[in-house]
The first five atom37 places (N, CA, C, CB, O) and aatype in JSON, in Angstrom:
{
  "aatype": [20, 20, 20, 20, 20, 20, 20, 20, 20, 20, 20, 20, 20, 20, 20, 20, 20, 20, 20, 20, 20, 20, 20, 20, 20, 20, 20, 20, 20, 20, 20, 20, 20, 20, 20, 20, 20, 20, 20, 20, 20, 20, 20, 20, 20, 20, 20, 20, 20, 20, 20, 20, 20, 20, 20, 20, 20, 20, 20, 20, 20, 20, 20, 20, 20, 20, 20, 20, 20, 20, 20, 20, 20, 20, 20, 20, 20, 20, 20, 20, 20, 20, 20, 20, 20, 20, 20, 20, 20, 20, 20, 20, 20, 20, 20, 20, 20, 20, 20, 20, 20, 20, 20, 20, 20, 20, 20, 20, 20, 20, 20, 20, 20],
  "atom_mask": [
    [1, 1, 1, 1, 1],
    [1, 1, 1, 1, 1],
    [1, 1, 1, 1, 1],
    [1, 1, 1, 1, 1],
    [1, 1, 1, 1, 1],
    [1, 1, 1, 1, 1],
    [1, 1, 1, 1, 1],
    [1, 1, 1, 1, 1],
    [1, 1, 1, 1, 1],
    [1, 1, 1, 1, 1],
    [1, 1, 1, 1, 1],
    [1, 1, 1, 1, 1],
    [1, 1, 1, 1, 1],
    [1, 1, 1, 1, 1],
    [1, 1, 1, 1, 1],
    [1, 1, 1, 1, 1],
    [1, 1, 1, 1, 1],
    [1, 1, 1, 1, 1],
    [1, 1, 1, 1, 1],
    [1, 1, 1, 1, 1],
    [1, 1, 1, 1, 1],
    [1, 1, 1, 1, 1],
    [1, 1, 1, 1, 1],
    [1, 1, 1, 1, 1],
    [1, 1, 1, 1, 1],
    [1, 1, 1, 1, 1],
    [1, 1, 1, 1, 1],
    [1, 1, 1, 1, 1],
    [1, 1, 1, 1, 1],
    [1, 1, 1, 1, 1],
    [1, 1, 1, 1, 1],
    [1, 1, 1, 1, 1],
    [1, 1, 1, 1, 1],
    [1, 1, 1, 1, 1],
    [1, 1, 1, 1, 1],
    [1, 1, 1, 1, 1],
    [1, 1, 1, 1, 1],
    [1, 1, 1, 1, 1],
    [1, 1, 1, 1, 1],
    [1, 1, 1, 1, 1],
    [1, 1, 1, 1, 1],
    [1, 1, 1, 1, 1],
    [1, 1, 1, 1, 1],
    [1, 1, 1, 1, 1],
    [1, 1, 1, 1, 1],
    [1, 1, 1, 1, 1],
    [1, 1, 1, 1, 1],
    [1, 1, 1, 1, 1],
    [1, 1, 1, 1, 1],
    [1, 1, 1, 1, 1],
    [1, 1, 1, 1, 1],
    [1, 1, 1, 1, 1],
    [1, 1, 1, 1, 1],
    [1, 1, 1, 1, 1],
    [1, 1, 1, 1, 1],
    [1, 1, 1, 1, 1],
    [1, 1, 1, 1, 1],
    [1, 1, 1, 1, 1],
    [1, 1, 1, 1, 1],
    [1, 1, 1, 1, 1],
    [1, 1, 1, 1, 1],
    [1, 1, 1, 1, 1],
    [1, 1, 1, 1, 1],
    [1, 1, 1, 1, 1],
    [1, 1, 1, 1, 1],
    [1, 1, 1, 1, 1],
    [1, 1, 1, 1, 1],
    [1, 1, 1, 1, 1],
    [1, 1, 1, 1, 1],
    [1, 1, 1, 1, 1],
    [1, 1, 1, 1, 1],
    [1, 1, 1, 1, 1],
    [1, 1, 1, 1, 1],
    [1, 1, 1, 1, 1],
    [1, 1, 1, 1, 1],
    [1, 1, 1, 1, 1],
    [1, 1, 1, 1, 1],
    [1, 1, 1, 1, 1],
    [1, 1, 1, 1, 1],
    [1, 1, 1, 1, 1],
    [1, 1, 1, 1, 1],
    [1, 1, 1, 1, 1],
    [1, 1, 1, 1, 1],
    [1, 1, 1, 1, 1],
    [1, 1, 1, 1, 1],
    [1, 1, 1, 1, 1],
    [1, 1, 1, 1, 1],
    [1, 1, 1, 1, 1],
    [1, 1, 1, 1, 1],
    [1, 1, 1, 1, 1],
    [1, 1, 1, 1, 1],
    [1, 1, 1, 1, 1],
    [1, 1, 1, 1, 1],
    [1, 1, 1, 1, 1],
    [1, 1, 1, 1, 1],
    [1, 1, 1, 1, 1],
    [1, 1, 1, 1, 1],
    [1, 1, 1, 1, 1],
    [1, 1, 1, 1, 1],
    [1, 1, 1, 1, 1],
    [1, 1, 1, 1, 1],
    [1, 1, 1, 1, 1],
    [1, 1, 1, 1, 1],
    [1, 1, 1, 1, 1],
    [1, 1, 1, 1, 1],
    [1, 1, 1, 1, 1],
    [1, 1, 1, 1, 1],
    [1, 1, 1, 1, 1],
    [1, 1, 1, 1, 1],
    [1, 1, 1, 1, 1],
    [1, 1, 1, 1, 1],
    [1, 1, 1, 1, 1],
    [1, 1, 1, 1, 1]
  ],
  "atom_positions": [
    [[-83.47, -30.47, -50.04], [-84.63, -29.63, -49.8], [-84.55, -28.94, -48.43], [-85.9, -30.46, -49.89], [-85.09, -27.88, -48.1]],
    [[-83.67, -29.87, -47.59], [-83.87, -29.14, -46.11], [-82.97, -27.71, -46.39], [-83.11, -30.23, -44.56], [-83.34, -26.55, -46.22]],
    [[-81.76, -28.19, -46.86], [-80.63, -27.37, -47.4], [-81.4, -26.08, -47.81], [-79.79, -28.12, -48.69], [-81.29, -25.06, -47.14]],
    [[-82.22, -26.14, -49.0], [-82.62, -25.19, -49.58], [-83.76, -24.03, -48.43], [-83.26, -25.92, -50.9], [-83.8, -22.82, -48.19]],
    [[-84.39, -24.99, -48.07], [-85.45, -24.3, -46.78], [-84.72, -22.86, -45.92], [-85.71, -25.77, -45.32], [-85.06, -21.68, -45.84]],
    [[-83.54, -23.66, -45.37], [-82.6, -23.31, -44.11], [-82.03, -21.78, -45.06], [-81.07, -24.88, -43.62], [-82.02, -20.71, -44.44]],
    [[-81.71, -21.79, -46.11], [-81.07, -20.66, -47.03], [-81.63, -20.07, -47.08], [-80.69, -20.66, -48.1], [-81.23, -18.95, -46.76]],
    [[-82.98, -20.2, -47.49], [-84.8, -19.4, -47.65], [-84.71, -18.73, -45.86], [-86.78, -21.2, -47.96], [-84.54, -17.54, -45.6]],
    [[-84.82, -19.47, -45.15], [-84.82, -18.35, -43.35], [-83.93, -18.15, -42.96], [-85.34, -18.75, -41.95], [-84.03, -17.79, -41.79]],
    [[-82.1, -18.19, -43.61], [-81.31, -17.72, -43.36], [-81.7, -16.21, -44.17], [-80.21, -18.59, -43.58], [-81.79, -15.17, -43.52]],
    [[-81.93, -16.25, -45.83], [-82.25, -14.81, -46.46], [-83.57, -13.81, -45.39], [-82.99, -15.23, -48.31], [-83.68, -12.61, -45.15]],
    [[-84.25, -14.85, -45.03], [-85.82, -14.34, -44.7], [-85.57, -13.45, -43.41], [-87.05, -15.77, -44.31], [-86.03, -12.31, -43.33]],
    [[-84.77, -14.08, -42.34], [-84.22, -13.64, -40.99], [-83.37, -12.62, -41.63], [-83.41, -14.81, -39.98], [-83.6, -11.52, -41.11]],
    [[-82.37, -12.56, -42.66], [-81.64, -11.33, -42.74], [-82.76, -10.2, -43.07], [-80.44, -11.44, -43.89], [-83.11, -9.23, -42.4]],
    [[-83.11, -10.54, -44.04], [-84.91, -9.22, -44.7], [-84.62, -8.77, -43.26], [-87.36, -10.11, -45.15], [-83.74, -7.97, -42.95]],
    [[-85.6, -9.48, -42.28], [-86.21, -8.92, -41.51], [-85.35, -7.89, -40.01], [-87.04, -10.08, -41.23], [-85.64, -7.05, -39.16]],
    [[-84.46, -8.5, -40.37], [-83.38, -7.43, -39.3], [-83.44, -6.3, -40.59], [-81.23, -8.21, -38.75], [-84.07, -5.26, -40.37]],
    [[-83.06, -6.41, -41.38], [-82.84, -5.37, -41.81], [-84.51, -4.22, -41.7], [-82.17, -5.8, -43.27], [-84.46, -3.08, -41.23]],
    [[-85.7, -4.81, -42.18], [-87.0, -4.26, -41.98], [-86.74, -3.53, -40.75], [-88.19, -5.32, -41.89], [-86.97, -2.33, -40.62]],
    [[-86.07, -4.57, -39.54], [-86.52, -3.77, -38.31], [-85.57, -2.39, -37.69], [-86.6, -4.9, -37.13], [-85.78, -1.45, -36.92]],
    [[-84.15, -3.01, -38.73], [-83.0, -1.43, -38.58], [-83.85, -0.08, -39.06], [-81.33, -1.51, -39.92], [-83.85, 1.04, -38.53]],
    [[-84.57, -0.55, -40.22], [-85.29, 0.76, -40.76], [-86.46, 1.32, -39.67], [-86.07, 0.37, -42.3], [-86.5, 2.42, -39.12]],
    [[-87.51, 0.05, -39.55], [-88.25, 0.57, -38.46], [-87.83, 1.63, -37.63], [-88.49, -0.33, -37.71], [-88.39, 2.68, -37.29]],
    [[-86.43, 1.01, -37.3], [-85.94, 1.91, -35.77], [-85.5, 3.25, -36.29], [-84.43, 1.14, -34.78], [-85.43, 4.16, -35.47]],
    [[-85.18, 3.5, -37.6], [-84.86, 4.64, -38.3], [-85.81, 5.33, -38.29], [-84.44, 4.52, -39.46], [-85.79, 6.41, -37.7]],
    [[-86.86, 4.89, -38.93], [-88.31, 5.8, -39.15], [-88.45, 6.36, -37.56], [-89.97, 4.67, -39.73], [-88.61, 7.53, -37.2]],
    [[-88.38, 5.49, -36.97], [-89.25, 5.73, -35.45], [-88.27, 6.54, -34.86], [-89.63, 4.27, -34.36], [-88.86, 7.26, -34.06]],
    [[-87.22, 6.76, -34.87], [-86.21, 7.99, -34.52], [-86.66, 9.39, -34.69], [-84.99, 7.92, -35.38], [-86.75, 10.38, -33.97]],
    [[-86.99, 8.96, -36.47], [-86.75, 10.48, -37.51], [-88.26, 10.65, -36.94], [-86.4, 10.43, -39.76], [-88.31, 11.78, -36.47]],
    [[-89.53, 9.99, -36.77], [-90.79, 10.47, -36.61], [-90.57, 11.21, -34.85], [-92.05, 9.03, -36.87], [-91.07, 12.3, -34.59]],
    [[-89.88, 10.52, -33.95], [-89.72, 11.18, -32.66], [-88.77, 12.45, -32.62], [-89.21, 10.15, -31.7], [-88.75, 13.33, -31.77]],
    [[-88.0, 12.32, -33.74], [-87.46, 13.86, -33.73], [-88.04, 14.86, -34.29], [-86.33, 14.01, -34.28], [-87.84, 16.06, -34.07]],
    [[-88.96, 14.26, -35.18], [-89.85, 15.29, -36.22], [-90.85, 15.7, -35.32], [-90.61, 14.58, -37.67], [-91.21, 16.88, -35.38]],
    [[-91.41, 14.85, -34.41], [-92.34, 15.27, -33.36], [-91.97, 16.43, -32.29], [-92.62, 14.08, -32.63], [-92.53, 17.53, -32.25]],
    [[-90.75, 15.93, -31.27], [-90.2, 17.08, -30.56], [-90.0, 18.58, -31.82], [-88.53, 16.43, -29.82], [-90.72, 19.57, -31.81]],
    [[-89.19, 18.41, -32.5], [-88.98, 19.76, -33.57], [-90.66, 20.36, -33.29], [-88.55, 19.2, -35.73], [-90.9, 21.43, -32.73]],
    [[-91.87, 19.25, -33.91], [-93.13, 19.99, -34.11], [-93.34, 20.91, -32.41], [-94.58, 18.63, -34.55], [-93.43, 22.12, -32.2]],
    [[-93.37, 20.05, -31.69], [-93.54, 20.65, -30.45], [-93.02, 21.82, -30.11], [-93.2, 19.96, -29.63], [-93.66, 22.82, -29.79]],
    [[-91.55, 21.68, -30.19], [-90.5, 23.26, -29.64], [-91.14, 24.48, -30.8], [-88.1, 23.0, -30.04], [-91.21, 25.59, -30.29]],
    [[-91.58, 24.41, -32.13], [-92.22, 25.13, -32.77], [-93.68, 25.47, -32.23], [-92.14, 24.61, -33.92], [-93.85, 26.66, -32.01]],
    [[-94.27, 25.02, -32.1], [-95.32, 24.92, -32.19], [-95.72, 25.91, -30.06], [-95.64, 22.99, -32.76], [-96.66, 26.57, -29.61]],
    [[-94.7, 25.54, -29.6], [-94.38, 26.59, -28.31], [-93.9, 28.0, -28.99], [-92.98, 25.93, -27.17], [-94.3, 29.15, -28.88]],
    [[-93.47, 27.74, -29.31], [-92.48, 29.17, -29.65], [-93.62, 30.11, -30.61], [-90.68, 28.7, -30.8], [-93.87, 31.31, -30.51]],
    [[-94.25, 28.97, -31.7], [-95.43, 30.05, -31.75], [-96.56, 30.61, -31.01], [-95.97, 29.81, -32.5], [-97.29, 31.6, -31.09]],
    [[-96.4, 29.64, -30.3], [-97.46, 30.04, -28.98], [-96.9, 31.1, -28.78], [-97.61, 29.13, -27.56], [-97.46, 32.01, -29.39]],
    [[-95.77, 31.52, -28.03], [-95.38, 32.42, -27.39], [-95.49, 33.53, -28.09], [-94.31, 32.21, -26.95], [-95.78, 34.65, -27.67]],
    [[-95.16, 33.06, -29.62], [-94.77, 35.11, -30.32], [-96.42, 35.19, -30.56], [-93.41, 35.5, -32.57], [-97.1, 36.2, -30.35]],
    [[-96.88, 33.99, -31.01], [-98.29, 35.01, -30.91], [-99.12, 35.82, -29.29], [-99.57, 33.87, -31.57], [-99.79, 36.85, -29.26]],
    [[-98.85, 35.14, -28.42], [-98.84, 35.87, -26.82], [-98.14, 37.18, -27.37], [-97.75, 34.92, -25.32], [-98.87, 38.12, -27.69]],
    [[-96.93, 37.28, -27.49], [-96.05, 38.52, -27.55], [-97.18, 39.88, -28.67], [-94.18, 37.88, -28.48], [-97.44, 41.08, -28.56]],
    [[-97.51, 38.79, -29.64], [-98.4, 39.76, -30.57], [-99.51, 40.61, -30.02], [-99.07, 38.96, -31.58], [-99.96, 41.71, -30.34]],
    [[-99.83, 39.61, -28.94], [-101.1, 39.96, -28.76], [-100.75, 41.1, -27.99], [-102.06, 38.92, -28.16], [-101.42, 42.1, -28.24]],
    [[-99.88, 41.22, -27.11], [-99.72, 42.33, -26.16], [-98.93, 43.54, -26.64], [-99.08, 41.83, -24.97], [-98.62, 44.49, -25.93]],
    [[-98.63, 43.39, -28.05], [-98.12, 44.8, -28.54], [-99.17, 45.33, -29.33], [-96.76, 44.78, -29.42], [-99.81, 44.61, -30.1]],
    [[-99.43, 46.68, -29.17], [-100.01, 47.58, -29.66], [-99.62, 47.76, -31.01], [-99.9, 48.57, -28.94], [-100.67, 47.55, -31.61]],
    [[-98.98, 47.94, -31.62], [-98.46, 48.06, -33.29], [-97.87, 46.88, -33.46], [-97.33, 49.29, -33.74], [-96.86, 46.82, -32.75]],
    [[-98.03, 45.98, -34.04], [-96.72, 44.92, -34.33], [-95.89, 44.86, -35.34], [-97.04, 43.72, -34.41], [-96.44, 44.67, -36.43]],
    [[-94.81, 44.96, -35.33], [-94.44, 45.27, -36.37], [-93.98, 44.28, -37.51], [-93.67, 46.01, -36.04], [-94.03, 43.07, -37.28]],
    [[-93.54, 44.73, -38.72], [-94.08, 43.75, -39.96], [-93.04, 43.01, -39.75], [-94.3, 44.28, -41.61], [-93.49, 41.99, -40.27]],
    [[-91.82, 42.66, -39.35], [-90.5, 42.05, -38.8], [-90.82, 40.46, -38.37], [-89.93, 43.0, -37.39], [-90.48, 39.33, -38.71]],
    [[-91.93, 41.28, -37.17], [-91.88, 40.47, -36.51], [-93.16, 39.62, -36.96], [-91.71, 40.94, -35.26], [-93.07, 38.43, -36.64]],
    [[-94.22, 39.96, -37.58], [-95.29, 39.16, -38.32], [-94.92, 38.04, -39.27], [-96.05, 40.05, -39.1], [-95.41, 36.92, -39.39]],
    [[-93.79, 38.73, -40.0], [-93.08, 38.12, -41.03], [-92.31, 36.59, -39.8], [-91.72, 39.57, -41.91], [-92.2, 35.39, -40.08]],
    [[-92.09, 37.0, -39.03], [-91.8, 35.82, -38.69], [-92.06, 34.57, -37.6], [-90.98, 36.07, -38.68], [-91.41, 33.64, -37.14]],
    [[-93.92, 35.33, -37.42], [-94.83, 34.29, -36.83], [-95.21, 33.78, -37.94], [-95.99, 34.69, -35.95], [-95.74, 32.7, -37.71]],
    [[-95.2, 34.04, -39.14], [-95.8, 33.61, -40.07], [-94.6, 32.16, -40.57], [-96.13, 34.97, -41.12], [-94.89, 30.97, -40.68]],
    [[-93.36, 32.77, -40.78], [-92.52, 31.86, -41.46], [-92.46, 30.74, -40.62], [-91.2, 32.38, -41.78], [-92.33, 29.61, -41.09]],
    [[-92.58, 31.04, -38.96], [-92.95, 30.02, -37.79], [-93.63, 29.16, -38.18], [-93.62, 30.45, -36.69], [-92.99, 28.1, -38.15]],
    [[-94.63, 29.03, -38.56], [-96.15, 28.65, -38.95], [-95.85, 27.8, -40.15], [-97.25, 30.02, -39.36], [-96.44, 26.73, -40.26]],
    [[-95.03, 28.18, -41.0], [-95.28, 27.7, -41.92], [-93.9, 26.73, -41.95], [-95.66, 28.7, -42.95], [-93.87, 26.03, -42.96]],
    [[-92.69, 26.55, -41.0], [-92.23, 25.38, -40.58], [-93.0, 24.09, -39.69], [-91.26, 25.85, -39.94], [-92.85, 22.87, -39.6]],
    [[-93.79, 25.02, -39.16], [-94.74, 24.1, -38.1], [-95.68, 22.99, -39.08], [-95.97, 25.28, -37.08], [-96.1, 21.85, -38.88]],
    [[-95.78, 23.99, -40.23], [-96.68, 22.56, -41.3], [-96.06, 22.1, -42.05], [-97.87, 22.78, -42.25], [-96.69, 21.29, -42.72]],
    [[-94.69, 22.24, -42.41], [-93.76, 20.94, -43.04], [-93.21, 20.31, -41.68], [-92.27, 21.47, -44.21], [-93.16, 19.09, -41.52]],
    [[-92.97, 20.83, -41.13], [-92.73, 19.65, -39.81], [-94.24, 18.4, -39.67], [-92.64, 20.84, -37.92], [-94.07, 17.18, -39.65]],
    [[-95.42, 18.98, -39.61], [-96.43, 18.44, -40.06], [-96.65, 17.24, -40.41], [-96.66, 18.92, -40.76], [-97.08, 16.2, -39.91]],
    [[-96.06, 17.84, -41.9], [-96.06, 17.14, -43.34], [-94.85, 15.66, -43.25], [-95.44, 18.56, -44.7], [-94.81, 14.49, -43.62]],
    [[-94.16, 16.47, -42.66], [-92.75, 15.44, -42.65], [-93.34, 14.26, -41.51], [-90.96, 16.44, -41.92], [-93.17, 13.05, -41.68]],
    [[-93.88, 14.7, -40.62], [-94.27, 13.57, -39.68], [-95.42, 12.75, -39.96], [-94.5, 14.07, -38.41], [-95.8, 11.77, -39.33]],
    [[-96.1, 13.42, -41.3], [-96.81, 12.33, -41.06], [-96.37, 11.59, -42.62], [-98.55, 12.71, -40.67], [-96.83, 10.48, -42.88]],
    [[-95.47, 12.29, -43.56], [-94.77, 11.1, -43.85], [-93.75, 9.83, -43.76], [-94.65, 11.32, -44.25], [-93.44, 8.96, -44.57]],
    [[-93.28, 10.17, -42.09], [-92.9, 9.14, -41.34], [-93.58, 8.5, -41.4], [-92.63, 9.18, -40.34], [-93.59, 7.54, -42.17]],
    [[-94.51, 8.84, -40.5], [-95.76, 7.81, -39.74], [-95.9, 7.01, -41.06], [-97.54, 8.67, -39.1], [-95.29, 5.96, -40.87]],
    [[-96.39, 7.02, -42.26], [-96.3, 6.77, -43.58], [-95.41, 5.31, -43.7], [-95.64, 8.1, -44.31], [-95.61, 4.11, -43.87]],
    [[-94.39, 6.18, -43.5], [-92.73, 5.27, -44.01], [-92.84, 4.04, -42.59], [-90.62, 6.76, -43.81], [-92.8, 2.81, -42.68]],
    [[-92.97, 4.78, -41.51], [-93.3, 3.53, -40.41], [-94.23, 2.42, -40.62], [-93.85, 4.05, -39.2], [-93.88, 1.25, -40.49]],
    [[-95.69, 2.86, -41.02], [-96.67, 1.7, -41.65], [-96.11, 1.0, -42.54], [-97.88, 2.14, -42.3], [-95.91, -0.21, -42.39]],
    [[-95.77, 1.66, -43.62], [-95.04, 0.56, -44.59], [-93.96, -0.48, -44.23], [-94.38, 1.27, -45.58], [-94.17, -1.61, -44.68]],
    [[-92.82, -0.29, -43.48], [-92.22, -1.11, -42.75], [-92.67, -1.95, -42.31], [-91.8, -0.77, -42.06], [-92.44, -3.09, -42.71]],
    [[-93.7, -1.57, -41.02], [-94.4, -2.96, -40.5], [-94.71, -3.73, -40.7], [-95.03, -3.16, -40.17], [-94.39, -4.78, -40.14]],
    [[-95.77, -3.55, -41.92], [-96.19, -4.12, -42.94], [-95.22, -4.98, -43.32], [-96.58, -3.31, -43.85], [-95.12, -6.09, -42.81]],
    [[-94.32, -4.48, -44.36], [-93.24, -5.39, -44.69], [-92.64, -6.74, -43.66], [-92.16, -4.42, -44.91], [-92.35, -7.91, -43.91]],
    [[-92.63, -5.87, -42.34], [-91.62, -6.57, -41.43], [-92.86, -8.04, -40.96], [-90.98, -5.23, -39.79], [-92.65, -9.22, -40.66]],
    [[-93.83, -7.4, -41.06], [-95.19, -8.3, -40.73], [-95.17, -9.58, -41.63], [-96.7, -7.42, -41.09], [-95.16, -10.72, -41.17]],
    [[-95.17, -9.27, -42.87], [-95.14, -10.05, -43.9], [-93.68, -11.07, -43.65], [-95.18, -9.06, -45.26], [-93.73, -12.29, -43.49]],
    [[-92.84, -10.51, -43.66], [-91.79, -11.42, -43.39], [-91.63, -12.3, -42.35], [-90.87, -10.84, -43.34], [-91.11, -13.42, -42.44]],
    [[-92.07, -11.83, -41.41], [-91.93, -12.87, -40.1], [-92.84, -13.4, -40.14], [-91.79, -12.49, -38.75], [-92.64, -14.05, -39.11]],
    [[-94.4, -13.95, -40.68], [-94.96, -14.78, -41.58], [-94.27, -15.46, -42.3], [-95.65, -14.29, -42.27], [-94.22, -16.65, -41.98]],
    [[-93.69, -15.15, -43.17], [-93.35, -15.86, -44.36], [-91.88, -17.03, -43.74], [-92.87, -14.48, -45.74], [-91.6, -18.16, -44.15]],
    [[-91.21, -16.18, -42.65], [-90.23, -17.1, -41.31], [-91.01, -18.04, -40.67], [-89.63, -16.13, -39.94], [-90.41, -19.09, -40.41]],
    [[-92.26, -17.98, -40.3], [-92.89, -18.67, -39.25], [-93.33, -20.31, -40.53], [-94.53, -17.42, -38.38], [-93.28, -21.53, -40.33]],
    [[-93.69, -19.56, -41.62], [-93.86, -21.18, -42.69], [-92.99, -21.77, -43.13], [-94.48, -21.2, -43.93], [-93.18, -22.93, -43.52]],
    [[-91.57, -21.08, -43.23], [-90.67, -21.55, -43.39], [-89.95, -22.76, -42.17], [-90.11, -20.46, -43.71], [-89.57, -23.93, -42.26]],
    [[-90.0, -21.83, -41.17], [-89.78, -22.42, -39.91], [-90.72, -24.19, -39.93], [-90.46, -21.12, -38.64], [-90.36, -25.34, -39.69]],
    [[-92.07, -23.51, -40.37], [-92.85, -24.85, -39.6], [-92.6, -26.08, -41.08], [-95.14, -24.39, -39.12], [-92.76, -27.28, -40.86]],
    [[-92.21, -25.59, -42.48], [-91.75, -26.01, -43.38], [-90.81, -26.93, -42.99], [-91.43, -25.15, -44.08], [-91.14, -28.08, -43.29]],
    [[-89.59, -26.8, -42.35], [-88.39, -27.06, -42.61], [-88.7, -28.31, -40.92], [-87.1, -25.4, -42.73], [-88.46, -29.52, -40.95]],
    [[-89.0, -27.89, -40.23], [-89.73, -28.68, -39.21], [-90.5, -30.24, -39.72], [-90.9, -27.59, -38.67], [-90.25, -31.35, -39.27]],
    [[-91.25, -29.96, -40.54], [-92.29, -31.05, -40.88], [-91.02, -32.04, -41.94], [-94.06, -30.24, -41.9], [-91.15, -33.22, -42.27]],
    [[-89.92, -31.19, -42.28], [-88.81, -32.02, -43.28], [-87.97, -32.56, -42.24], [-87.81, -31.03, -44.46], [-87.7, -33.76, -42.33]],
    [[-87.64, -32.11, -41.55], [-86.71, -32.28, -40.38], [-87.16, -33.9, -39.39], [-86.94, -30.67, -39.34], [-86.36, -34.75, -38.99]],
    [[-88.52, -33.88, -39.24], [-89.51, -34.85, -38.49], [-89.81, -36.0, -38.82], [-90.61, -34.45, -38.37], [-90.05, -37.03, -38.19]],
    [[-89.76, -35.5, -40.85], [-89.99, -37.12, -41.86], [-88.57, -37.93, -41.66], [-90.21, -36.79, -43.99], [-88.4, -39.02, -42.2]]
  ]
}
């Protein structure tokens, strides 16, 4: 039984490295998805400044405050289905290192008899 315990938080400890490789994945892709939102989200600042100070604007260039804009909300979209993919992880990773900590105090109380 101890045997069997020790196999159970040898699998349980692997889960959870692995939970936390992903974590660190999500939390990469959400900090890169963030800077991307940002450098967009300047740059539209700017062409709309630029808009504002031309007298005719031309359709070129509308066409591509607009297409701006409309990377700026799948960048958005994408970050906050990180943020998404990050909660779920935790969660997971939460659950597991619970489920280590009874195992742990499991294999303890066998260990003691």
């Amino acid at each position: 039984d101890p045997q069997r315990r020790l196999v159970q938080i040898m699998s349980l400890a692997s889960k959870v490295l692995e939970q936390q490789k992903k974590l660190q994945d999500a939390s990469k892709g959400a900090e890169a998805q963030e800077t991307e939102l940002s450098r967009l989200r300047k740059e539209l600042s700017e062409a709309n400044k630029m808009l504002d100070h031309t007298q005719q604007p031309n359709r070129m260039f509308v066409d591509r405050i607009r297409a701006r804009d409309d990377e700026i909300r799948a960048a958005v979209r994408e970050v906050e289905r990180l943020r998404g993919q990050l909660r779920a992880v935790n969660a997971d990773r939460e659950q597991l290192r619970q489920q280590v900590m009874h195992l742990r105090h499991d294999l303890q109380k066998a260990l003691d008899q």
